[in-house]
C-alpha positions as CSV (number, residue, x, y, z in Angstrom):
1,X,-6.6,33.4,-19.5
2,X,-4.5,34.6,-16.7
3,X,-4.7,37.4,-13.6
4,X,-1.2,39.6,-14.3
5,X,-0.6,42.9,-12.8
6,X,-1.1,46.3,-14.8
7,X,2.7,47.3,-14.8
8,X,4.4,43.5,-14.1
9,X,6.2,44.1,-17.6
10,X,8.8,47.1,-17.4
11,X,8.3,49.7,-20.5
12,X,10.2,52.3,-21.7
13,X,9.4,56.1,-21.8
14,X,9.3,56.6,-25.1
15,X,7.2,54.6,-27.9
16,X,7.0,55.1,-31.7
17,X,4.0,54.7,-33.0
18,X,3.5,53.2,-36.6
19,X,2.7,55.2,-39.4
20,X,-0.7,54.2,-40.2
21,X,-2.3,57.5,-41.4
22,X,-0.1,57.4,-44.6
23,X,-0.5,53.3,-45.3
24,X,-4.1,54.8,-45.6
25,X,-5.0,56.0,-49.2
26,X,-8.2,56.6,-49.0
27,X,-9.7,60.4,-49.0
28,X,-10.3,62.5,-46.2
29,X,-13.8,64.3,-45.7
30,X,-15.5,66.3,-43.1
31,X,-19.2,67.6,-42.9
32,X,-19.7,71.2,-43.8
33,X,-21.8,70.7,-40.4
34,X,-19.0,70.0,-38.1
35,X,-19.1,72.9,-35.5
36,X,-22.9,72.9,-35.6
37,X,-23.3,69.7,-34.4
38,X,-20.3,69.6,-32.0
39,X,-22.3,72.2,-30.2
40,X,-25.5,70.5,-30.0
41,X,-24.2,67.3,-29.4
42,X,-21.9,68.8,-26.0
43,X,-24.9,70.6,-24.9
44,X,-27.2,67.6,-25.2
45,X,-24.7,66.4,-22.9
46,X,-24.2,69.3,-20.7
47,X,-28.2,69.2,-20.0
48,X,-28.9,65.9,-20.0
49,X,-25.9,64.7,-16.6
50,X,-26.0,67.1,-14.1
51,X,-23.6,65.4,-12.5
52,X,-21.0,66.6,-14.7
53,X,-18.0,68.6,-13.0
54,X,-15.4,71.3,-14.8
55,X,-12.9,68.6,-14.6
56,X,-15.5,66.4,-16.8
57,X,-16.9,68.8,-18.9
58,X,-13.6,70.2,-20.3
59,X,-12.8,67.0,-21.2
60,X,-15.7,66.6,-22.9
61,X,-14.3,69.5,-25.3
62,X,-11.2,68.2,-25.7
63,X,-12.8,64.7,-26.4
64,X,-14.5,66.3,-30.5
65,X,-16.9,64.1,-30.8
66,X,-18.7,65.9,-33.5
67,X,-15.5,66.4,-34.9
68,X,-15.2,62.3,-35.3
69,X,-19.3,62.2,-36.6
70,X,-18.2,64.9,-39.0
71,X,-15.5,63.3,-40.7
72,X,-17.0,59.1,-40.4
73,X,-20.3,60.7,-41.5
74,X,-19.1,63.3,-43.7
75,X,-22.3,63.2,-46.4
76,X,-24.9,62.6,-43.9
77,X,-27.4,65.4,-43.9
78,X,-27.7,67.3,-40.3
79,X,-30.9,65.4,-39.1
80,X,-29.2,62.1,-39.1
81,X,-25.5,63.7,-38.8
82,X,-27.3,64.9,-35.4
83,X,-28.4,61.5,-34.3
84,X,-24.8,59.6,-35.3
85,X,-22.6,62.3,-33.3
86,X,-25.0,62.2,-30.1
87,X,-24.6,58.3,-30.3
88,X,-20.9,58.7,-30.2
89,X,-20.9,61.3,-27.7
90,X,-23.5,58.8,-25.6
91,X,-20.5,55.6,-26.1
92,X,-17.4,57.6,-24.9
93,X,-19.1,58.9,-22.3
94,X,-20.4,55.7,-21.2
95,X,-16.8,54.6,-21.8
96,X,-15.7,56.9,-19.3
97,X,-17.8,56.4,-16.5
98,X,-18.4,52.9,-17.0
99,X,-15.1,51.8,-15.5
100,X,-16.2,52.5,-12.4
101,X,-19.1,50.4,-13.0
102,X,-19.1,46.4,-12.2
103,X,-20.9,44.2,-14.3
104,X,-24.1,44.9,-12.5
105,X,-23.9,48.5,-13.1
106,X,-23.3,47.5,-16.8
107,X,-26.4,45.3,-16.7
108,X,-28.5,47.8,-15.1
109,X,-28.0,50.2,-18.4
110,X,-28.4,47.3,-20.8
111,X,-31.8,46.5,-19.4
112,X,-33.3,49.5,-20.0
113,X,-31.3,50.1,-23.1
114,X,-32.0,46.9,-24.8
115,X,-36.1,47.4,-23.6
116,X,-36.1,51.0,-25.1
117,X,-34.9,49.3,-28.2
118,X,-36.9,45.9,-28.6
119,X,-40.0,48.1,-27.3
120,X,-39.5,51.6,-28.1
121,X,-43.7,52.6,-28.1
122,X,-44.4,50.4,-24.8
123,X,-41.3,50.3,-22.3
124,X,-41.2,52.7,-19.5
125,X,-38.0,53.0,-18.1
126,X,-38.1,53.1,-14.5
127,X,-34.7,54.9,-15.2
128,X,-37.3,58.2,-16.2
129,X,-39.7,57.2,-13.2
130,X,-37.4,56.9,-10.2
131,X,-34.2,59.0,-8.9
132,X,-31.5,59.6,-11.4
133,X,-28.4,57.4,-11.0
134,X,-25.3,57.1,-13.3
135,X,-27.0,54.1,-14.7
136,X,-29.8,55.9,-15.6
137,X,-29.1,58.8,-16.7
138,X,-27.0,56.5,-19.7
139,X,-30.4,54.7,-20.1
140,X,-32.0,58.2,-20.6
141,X,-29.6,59.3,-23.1
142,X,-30.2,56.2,-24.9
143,X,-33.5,55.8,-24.8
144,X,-34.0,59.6,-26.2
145,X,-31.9,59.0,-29.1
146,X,-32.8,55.9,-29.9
147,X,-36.6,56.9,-30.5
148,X,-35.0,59.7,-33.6
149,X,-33.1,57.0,-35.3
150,X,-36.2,54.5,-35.4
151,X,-38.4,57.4,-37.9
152,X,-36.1,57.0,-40.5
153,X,-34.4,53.7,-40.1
154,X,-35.0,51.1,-42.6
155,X,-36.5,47.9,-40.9
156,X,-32.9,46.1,-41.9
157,X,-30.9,49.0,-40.5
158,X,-33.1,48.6,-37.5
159,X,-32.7,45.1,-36.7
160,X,-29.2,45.1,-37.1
161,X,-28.8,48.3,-34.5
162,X,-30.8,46.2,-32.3
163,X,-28.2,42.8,-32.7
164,X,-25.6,44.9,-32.6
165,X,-26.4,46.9,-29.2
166,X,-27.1,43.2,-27.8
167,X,-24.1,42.0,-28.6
168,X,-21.9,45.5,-27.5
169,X,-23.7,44.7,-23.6
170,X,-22.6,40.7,-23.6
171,X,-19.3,42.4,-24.6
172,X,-18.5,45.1,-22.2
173,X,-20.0,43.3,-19.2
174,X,-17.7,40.8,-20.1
175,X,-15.0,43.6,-19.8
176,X,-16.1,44.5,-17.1
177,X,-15.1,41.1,-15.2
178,X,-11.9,41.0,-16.9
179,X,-11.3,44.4,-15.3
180,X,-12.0,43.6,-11.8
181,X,-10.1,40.5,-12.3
182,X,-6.6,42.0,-13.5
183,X,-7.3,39.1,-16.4
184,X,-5.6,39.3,-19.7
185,X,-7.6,37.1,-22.3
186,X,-5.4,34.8,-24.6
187,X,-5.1,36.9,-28.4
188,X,-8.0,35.0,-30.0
189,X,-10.1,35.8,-27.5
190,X,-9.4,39.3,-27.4
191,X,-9.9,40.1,-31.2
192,X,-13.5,38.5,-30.7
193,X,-14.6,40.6,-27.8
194,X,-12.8,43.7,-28.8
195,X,-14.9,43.8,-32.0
196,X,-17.9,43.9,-29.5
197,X,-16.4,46.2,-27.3
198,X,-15.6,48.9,-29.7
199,X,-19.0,50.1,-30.3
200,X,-18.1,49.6,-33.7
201,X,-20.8,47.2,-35.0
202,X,-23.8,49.8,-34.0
203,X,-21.4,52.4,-36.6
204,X,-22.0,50.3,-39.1
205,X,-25.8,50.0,-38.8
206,X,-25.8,54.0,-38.5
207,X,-24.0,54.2,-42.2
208,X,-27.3,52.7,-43.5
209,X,-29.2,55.1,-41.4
210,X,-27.5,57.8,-42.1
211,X,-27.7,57.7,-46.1
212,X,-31.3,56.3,-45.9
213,X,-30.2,53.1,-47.4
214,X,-32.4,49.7,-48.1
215,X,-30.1,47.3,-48.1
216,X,-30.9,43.5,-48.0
217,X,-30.3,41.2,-45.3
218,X,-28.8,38.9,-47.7
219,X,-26.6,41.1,-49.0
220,X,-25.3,42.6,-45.8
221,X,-24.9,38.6,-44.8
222,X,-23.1,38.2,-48.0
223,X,-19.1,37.3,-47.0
224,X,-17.5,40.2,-48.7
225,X,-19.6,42.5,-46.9
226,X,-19.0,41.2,-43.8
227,X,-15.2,40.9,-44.3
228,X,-15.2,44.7,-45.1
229,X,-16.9,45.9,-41.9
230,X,-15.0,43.5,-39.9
231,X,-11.5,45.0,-41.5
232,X,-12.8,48.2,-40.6
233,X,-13.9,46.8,-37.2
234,X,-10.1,46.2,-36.8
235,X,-8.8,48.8,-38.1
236,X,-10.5,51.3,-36.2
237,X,-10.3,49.2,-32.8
238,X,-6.6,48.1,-32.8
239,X,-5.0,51.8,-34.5
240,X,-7.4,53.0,-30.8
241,X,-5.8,50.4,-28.7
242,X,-2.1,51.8,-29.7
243,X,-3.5,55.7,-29.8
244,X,-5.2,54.8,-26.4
245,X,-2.4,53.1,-24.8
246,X,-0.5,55.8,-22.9
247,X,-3.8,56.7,-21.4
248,X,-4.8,53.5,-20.5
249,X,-1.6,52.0,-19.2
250,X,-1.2,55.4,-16.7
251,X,-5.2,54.1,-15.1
252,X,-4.0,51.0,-14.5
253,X,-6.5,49.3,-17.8
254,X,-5.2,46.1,-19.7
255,X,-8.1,45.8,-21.9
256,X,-6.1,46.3,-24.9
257,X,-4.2,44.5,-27.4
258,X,-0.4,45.7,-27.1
259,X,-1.1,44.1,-23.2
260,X,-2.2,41.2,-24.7
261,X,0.3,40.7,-26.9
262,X,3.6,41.4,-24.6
263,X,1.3,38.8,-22.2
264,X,1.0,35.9,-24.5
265,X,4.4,36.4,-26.8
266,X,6.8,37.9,-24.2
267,X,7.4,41.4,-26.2
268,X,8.5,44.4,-25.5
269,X,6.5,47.5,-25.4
270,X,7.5,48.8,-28.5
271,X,7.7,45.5,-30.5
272,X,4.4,44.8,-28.6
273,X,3.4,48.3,-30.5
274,X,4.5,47.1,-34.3
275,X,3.5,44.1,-33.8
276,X,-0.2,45.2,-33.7
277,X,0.8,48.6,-35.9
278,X,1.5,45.5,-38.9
279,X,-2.0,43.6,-37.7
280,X,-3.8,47.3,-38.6
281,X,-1.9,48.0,-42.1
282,X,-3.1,44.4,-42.9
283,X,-6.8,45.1,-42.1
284,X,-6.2,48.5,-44.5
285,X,-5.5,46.4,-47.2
286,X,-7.6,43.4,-46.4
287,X,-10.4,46.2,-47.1
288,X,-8.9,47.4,-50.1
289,X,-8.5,44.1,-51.8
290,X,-12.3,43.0,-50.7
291,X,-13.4,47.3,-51.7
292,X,-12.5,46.0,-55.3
293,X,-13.8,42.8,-55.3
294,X,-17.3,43.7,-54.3
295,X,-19.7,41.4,-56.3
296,X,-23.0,42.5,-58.2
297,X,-26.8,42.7,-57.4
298,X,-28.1,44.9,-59.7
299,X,-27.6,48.6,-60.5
300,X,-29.6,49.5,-57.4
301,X,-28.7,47.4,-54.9
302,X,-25.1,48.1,-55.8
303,X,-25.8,51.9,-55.6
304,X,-26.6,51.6,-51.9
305,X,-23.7,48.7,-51.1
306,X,-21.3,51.7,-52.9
307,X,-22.2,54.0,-50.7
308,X,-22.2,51.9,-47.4
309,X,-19.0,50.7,-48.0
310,X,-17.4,54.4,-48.6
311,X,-18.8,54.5,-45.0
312,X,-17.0,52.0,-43.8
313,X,-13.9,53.9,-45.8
314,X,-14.6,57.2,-44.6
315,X,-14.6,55.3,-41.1
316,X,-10.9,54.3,-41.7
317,X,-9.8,57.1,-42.6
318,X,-11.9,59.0,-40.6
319,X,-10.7,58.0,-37.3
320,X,-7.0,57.6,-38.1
321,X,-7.1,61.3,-38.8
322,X,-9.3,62.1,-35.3
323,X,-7.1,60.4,-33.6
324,X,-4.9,63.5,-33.5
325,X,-7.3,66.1,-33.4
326,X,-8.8,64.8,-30.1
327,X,-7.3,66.1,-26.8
328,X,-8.0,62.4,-25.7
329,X,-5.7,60.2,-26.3
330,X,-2.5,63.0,-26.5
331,X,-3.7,66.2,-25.1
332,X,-2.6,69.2,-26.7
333,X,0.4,67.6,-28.4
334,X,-1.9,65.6,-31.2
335,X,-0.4,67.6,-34.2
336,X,3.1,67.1,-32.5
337,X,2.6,63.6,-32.0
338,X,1.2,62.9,-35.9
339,X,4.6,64.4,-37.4
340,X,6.9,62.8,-35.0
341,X,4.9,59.4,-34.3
342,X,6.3,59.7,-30.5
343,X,4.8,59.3,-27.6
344,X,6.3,60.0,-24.2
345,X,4.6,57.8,-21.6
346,X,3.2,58.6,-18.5
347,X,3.9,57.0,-14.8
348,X,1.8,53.7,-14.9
349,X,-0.7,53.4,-12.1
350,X,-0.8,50.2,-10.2
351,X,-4.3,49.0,-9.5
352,X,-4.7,46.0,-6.8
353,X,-8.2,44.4,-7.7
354,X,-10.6,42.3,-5.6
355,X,-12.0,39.2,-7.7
356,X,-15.3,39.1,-8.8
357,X,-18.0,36.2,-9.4
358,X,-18.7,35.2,-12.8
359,X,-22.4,35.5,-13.9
């Protein structure tokens, strides 16, 4: 891995984005819930960081968050529809703010994170004893949602949230360092933290929660399954990395794959762009092929693996649609941008960075 500057590799103003959302066959659905639970989940929000200006909290509307629980969730009922949209509101906002955290900051949440998780009926955060900081008021958040999901969760779908949380802290405190370094990991490297990163992994455990599924370990270990959520993994993570990229470039971030790729194979921007556009249409059908190949453990056990892996399908689709409708990644223009696939970028920030110590 090498240091490189946020804007050392000239780009154009205009990119084309690849047309994902129709290599996707699979079926669009959306909770008949959706603008119940976008308004809970933003007010659960709203009242739980104070700290919260105009600025931030319209951005928090634009963001639909509910919106993206509604239509990756779309069968849950409200209880646990509830639970997976604040969970998603609780990860982009931590997204947000956390880039002005160092990796200490990072760890600070984890600690009490992972502790609420691992000892949910013993732990007491010092993060609900002593003065609120941005650390823990995330910790909070966390630690209040997490105690709804364990009445319900099956002891499987438990564990993994618990594995999967662990593994999305080693992950973003790796980030983290990256960041402050101005360091672009080598491809390989990338795709194995990104999938960390993302969030995603905890998604998947929340599927199982979600539709009150009893899955077995073994089963959830078997390969197939694991191919299919790591297809969706991709998927979902690399289409974000090119719907995210105007935003990130213009803040100066390189955490994504399109820098990684004009790093390591001397692209342009745009072939940089279908480059990982042809990397996401191959993780569609990567699912698709393994989606039809799904093997046998009985008539119940394959009930429940069924409906998990439509999760993972809704998940796809799901957020290739969301994409657009958030105020995120495109502002206003999402519609415009879907028809026309272009994206006119903004001025790229440069960021000078002062190295940090690995830990």
């Amino acid at each position: 891995m090498s240091p490189v500057s946020s804007n050392s590799i000239s780009a154009p103003a205009i990119v084309l984005l690849p047309d994902l959302v129709s290599h996707c066959k699979f079926d669009l659905h959306t909770n008949r819930n959706h603008k119940l639970v976008s308004v809970e989940s933003k007010r659960w929000i709203f009242n739980g960081d104070h700290d919260l200006d105009q600025a931030a909290r319209r951005a928090f509307h634009g963001l639909k968050a509910g919106k993206l629980a509604a239509m990756t969730y779309p069968n849950a009922g409200y209880p646990q529809l509830r639970a997976c949209s604040d969970f998603l509101s609780w990860l982009f906002h931590l997204d947000d703010l956390s880039d002005d955290m160092d990796d200490r900051g990072i760890d600070k949440v984890a600690n009490v994170v992972m502790n609420s998780i691992y000892h949910p009926h013993t732990y007491r955060s010092p993060a609900r004893l002593n003065r609120m900081t941005k650390e823990s008021v995330f910790s909070v958040f966390y630690y209040r949602l997490y105690k709804r999901i364990i009445r319900t969760a099956a002891p499987g779908t438990y564990q993994r949230l618990q594995e999967t949380m662990e593994l999305f802290f080693q992950a973003i405190h790796q980030q983290a360092l990256d960041r402050a370094n101005g360091t672009v990991p080598d491809l390989e490297s990338y795709i194995a933290l990104r999938r960390d990163t993302s969030g995603c992994k905890p998604c998947w455990a929340l599927i199982e929660y979600a539709h009150h599924l009893h899955i077995p370990d073994d089963v959830m270990d078997h390969p197939t399954i694991r191919s299919l959520g790591e297809a969706t993994n991709d998927l979902v993570t690399w289409s974000n990395d090119i719907f995210s990229y105007d935003m990130e470039q213009s803040k100066g971030h390189t955490h994504n794959m399109i820098n990684v790729i004009m790093h390591e194979q001397g692209l342009d921007l745009q072939d940089a762009v279908n480059a990982v556009g042809d990397l996401c249409k191959r993780a569609i059908d990567r699912f698709t092929h393994d989606r039809a190949n799904l093997p046998s453990w009985g008539p119940t056990i394959d009930a429940d693996v069924r409906v998990y892996v439509d999760g993972l399908a809704d998940w796809i689709v799901g957020s290739l649609h969301w994409s657009f409708e958030t105020e995120r990644y495109f502002g206003v223009a999402g519609k415009r941008v879907k028809a026309t696939r272009v994206v006119t970028l903004r001025p790229p920030k440069t960021v000078v960075r002062a190295p940090v110590r690995e830990t």
